[in-house]
TORKOL-4160 file (C-alpha; in steps of 0.2 Angstrom, whole numbers, padded with zeros to 4 digits, m for minus):
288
<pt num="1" X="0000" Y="0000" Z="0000"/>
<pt num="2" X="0007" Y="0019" Z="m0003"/>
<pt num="3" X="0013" Y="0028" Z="0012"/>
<pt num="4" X="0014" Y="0048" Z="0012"/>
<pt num="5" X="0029" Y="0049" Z="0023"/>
<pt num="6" X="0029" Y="0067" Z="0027"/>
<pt num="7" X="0031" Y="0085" Z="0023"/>
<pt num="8" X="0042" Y="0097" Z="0025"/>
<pt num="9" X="0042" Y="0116" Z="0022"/>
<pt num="10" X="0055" Y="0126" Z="0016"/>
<pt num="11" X="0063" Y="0138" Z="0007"/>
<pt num="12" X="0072" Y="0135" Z="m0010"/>
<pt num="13" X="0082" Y="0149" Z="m0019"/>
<pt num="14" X="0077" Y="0151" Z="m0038"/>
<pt num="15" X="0091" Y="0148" Z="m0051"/>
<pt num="16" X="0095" Y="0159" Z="m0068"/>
<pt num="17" X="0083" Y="0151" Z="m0082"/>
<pt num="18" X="0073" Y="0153" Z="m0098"/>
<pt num="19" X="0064" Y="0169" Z="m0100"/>
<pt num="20" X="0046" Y="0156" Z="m0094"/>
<pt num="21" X="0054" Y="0150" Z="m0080"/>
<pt num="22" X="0061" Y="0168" Z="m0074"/>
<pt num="23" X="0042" Y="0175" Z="m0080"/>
<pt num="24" X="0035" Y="0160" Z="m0070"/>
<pt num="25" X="0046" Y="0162" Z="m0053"/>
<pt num="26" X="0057" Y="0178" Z="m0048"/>
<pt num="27" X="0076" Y="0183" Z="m0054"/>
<pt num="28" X="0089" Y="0177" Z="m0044"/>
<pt num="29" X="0093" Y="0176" Z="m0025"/>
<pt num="30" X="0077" Y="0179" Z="m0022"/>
<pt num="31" X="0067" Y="0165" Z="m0008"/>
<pt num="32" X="0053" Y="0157" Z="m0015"/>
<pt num="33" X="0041" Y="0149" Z="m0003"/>
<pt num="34" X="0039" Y="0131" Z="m0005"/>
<pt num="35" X="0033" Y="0113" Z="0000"/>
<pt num="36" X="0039" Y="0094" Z="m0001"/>
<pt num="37" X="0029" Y="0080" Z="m0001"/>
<pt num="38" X="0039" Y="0066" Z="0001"/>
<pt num="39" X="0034" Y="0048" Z="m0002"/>
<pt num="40" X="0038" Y="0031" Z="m0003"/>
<pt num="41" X="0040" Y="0032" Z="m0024"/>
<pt num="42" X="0050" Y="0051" Z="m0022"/>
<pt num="43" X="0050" Y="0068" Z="m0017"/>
<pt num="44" X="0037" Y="0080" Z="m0028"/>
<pt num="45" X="0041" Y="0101" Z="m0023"/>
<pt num="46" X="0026" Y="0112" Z="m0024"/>
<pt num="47" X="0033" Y="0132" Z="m0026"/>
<pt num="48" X="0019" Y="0145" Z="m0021"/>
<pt num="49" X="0016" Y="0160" Z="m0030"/>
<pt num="50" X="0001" Y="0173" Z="m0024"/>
<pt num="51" X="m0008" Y="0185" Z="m0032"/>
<pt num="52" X="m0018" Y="0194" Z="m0023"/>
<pt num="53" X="m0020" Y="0201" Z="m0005"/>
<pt num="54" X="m0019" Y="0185" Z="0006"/>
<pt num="55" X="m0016" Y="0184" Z="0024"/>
<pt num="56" X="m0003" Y="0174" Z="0032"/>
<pt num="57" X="m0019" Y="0162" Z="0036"/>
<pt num="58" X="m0026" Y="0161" Z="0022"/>
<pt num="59" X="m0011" Y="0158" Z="0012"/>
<pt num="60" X="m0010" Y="0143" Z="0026"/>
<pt num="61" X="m0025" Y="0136" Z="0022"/>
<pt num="62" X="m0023" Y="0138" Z="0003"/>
<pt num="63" X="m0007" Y="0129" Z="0004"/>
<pt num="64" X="m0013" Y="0114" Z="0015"/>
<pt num="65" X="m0027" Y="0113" Z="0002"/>
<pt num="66" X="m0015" Y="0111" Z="m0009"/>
<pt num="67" X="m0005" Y="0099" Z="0001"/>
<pt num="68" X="m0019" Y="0087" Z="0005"/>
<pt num="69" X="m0026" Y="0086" Z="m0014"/>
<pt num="70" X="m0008" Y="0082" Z="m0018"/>
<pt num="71" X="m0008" Y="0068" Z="m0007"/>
<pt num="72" X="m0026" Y="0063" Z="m0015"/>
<pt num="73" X="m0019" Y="0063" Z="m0032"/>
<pt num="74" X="m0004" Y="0053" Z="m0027"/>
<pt num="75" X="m0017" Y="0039" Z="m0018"/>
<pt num="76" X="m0025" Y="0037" Z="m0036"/>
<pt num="77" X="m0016" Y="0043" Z="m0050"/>
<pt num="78" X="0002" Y="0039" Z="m0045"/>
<pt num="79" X="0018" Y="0052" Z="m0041"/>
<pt num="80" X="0021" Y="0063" Z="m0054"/>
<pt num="81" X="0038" Y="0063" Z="m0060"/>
<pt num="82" X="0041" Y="0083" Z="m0059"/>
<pt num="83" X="0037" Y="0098" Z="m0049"/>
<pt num="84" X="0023" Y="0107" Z="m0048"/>
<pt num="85" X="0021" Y="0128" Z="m0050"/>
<pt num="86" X="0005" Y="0134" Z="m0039"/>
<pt num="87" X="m0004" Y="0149" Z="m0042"/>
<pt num="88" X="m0016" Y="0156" Z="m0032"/>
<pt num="89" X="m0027" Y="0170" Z="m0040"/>
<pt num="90" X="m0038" Y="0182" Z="m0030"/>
<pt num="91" X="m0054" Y="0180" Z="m0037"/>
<pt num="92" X="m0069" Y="0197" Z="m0038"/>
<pt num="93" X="m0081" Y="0184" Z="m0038"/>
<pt num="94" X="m0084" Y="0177" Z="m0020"/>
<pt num="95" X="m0100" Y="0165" Z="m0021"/>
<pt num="96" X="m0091" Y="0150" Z="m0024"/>
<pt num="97" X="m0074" Y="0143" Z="m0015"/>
<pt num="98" X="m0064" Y="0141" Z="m0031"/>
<pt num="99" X="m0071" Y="0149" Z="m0047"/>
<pt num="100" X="m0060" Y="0143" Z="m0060"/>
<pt num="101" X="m0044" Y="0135" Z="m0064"/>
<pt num="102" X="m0033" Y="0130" Z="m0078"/>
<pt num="103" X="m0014" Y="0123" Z="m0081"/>
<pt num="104" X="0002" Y="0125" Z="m0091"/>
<pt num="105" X="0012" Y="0110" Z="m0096"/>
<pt num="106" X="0028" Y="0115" Z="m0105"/>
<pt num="107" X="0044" Y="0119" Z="m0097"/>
<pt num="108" X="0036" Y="0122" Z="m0080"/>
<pt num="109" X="0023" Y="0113" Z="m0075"/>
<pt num="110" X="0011" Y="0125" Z="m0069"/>
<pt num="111" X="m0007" Y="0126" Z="m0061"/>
<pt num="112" X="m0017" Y="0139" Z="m0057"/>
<pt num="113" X="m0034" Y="0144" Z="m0047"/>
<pt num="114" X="m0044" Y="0159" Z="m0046"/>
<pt num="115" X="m0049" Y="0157" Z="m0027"/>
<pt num="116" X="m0059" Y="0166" Z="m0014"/>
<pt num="117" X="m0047" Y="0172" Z="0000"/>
<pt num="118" X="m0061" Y="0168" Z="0015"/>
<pt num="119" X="m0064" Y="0151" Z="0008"/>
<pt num="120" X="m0061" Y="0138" Z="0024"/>
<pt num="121" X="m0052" Y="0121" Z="0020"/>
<pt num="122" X="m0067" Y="0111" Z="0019"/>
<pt num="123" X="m0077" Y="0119" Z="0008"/>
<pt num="124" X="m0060" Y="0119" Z="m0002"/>
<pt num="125" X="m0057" Y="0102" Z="m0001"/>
<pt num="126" X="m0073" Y="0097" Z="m0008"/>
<pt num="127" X="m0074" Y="0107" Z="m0023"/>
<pt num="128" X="m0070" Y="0098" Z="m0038"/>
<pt num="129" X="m0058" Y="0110" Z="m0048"/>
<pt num="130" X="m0042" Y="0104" Z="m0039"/>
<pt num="131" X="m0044" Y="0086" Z="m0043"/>
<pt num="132" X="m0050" Y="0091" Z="m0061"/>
<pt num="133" X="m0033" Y="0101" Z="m0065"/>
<pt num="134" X="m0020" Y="0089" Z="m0056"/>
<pt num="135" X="m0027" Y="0076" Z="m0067"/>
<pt num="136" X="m0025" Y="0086" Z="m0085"/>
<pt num="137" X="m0006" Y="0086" Z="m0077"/>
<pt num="138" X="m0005" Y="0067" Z="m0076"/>
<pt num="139" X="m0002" Y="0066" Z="m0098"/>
<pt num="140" X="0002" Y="0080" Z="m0109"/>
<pt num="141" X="m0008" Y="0092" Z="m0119"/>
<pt num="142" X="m0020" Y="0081" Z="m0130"/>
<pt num="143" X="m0020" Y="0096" Z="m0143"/>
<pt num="144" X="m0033" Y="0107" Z="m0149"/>
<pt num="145" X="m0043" Y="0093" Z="m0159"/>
<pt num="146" X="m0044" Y="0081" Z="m0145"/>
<pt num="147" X="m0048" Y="0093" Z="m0131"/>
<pt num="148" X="m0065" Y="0085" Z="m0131"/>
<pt num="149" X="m0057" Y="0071" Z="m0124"/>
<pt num="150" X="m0043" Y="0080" Z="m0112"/>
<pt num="151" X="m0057" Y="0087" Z="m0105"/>
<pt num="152" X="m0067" Y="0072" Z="m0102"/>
<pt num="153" X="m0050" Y="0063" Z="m0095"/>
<pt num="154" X="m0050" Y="0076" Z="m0080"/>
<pt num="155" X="m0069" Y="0075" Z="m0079"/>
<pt num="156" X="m0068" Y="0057" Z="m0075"/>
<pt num="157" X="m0050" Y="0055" Z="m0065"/>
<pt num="158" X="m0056" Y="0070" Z="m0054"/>
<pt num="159" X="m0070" Y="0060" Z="m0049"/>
<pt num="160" X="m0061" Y="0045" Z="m0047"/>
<pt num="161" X="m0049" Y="0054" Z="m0035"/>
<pt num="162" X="m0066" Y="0060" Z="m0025"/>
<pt num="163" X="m0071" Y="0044" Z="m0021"/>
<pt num="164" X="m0055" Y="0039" Z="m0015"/>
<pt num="165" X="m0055" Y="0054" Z="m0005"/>
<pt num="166" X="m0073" Y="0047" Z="0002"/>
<pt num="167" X="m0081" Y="0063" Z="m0005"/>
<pt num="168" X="m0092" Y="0049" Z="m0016"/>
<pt num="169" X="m0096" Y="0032" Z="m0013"/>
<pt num="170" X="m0093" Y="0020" Z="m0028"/>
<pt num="171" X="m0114" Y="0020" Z="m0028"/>
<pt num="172" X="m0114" Y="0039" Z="m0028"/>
<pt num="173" X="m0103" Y="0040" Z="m0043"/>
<pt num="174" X="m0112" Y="0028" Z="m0053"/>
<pt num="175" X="m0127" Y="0034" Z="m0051"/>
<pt num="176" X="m0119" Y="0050" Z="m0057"/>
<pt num="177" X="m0110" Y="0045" Z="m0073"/>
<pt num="178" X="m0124" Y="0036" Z="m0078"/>
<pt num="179" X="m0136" Y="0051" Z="m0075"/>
<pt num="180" X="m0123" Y="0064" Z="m0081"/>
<pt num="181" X="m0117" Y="0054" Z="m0098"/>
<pt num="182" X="m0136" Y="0051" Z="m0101"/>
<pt num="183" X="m0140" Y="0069" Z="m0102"/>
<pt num="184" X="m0126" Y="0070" Z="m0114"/>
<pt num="185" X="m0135" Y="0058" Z="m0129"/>
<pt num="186" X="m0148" Y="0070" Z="m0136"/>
<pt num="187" X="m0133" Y="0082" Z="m0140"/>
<pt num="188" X="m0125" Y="0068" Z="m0149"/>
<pt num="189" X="m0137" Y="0059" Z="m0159"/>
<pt num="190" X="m0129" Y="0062" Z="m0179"/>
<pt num="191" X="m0130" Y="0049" Z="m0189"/>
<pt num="192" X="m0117" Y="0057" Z="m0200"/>
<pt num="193" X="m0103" Y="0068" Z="m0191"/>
<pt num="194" X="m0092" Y="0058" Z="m0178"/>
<pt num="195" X="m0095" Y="0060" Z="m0160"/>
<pt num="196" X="m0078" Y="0070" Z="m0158"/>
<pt num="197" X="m0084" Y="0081" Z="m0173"/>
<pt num="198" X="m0098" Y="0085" Z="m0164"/>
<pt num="199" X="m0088" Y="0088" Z="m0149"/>
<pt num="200" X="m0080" Y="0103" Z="m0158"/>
<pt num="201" X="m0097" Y="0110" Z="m0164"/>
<pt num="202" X="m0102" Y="0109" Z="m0145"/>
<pt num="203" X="m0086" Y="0119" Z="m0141"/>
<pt num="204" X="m0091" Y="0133" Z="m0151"/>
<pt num="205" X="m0109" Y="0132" Z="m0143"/>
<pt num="206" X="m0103" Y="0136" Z="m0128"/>
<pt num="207" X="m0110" Y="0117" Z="m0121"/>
<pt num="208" X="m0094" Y="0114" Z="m0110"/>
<pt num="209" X="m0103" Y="0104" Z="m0097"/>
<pt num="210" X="m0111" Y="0093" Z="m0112"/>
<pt num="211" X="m0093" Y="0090" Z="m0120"/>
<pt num="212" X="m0084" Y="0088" Z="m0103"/>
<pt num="213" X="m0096" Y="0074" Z="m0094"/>
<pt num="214" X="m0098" Y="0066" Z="m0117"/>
<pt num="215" X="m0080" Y="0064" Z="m0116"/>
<pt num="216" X="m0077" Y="0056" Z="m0100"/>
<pt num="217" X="m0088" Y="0042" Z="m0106"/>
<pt num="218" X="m0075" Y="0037" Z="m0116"/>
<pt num="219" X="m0063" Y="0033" Z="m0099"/>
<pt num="220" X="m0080" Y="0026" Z="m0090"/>
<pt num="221" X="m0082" Y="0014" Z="m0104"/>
<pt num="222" X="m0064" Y="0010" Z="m0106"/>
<pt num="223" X="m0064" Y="0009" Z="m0084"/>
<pt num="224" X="m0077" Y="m0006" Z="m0087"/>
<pt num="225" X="m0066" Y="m0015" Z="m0104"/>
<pt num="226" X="m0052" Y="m0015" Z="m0092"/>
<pt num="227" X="m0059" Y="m0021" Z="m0077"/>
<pt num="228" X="m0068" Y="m0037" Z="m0089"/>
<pt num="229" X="m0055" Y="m0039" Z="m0101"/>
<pt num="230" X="m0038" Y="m0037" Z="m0088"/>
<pt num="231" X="m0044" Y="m0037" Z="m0071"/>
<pt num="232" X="m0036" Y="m0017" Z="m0069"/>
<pt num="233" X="m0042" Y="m0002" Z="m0067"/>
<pt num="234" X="m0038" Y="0014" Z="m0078"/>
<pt num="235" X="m0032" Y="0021" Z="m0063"/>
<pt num="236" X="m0019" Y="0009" Z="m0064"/>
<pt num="237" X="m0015" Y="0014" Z="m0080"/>
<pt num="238" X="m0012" Y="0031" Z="m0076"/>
<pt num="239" X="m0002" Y="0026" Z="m0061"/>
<pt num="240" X="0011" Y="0013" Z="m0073"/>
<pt num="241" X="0010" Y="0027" Z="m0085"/>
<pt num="242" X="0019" Y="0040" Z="m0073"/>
<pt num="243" X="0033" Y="0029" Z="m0073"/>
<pt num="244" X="0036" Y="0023" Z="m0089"/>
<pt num="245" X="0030" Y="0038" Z="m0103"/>
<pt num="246" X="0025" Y="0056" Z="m0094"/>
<pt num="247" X="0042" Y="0063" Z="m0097"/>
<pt num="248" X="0044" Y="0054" Z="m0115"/>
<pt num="249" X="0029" Y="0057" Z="m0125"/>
<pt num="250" X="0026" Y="0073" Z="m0132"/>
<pt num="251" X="0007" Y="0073" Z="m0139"/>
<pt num="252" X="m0008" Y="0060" Z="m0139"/>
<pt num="253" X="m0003" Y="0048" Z="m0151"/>
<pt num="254" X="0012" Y="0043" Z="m0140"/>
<pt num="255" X="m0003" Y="0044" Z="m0125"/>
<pt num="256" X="m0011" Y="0031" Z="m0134"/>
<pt num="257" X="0002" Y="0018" Z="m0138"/>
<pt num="258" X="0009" Y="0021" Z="m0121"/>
<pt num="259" X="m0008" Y="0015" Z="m0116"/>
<pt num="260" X="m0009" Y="0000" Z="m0125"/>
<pt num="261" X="0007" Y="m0005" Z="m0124"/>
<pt num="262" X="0005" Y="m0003" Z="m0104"/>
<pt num="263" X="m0011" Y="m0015" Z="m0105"/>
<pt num="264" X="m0004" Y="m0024" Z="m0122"/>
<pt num="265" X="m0021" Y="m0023" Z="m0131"/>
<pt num="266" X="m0026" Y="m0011" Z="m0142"/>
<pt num="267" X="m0039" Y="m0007" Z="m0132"/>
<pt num="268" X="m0039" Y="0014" Z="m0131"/>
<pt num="269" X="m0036" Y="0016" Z="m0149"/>
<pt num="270" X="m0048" Y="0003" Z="m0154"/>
<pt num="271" X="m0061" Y="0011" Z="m0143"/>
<pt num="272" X="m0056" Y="0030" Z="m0149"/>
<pt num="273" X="m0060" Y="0025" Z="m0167"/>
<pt num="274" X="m0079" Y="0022" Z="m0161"/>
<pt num="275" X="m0079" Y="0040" Z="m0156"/>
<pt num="276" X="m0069" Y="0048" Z="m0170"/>
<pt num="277" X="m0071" Y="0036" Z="m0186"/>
<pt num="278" X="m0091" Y="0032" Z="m0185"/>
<pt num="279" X="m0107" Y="0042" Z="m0182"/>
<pt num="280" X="m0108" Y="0049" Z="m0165"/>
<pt num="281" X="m0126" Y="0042" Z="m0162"/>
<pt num="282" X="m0119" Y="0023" Z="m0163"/>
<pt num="283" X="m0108" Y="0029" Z="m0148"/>
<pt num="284" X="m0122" Y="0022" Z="m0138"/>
<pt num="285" X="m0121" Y="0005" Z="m0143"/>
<pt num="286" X="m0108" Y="0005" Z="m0130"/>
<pt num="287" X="m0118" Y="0011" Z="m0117"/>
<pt num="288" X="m0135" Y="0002" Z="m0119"/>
């Protein structure tokens, strides 16, 4: 079983680098404040950056939120084999906890969250955006075309990390991938255009939430191949994945064979040709 070890705070002294990295960070010899999570499989550093007016408190709580979602993460999807930017954000709009976040994965590894400063840690902790942008960080950029899909791969990992932080129970997020993926169907019911193609048309719409939950139908169905065909979960993917291919494949055809090769079936990319080779409507078929 994983063992989180411990963590230990520090402060670690930014080196000269590319004009990103110096953009991202500070210049030299300056102290940037910073976290390491140490565990049985490594040690992962977390550098804080805040922007905004934040107290010493509520930078605290921000960054144990942080902490314990990286802990989560780690539990389901594995130890990720670099080290993370954070960014918190001030946000203007104070109704909800976190009201939006997004990453970068280039040079830097970088996430980011638009937060309220008053937020306490629980209502942080069960807000779903963390859990939703730690998992894009676990492959590299699908690319534009496929971001019907990236999307959905961080829709369905998040939830997958909730219910391993006991936020769902394995009823709970049935019920709801059955209830959100259904609603998805009348929005992908051509009998001509593919179901990604449709994806992108949904894009432009404006439907995020129909494209989002539409997509991670793919993983749920490819959750329940693997758990028939190999006895695994794709969690367990994702977890072999950190190991052998995060730092060596550069866009999502490497993703893909790196998936199959990890399960060696050619499941993923015989199950991606349903959604991108024949009409969107006989998606379904899988699902009925």
């Amino acid at each position: 079983m994983k063992q989180l070890i411990f963590i230990l705070p520090f402060l670690l002294f930014a080196c000269a680098g590319s004009e990103e990295q110096e953009a991202s960070t500070t210049t030299n010899d300056t102290e940037i404040d910073s976290d390491s999570l140490i565990t049985e499989d490594g040690v992962s550093e977390f550098l804080w950056n805040f922007e905004g007016e934040f107290t010493e408190t509520q930078q605290d709580t921000l960054k144990a939120w942080q902490l314990e979602m990286q802990k989560a993460v780690y539990y389901t999807l594995g130890d990720y084999p670099f080290d993370i930017n954070v960014f918190f954000h001030e946000s203007t709009r104070k109704t909800s906890s976190v009201s939006f976040g997004h990453t970068t994965r280039k040079e830097l590894v970088e996430v980011h969250y638009y937060v309220n400063p008053n937020a306490s840690l629980d209502a942080l902790m069960g807000d779903w955006t963390s859990p939703h942008e730690l998992s894009h960080l676990s492959a590299p950029f699908f690319g534009k075309s496929r971001k019907w899909l990236g999307e959905g791969y961080a829709t369905y990992l998040s939830r997958r990390i909730m219910v391993d932080m006991g936020i769902f129970t394995e009823e709970e997020f049935e019920e709801m991938y059955s209830r959100k993926i259904n609603d998805t169907r009348e929005f992908y019911t051509d009998t001509e255009k593919s179901f990604s193609e449709v994806s992108a048309n949904l894009f432009e719409e404006y439907h995020y939430g129909t494209v989002y939950w539409g997509g991670a139908g793919y993983f749920y169905i490819a959750d329940q191949l693997l758990q028939e065909k190999h006895d695994m979960r794709f969690t367990e993917v994702v977890q072999k994945y950190q190991t052998c291919c995060r730092l060596e494949d550069k866009n999502f055809g490497d993703i893909l064979t790196s998936w199959d090769s990890i399960i060696d079936d050619t499941l993923f990319s015989d199950l991606l040709a349903k959604y991108e080779d024949g009409p969107a409507v006989k998606v379904w078929d899988l699902f009925d």
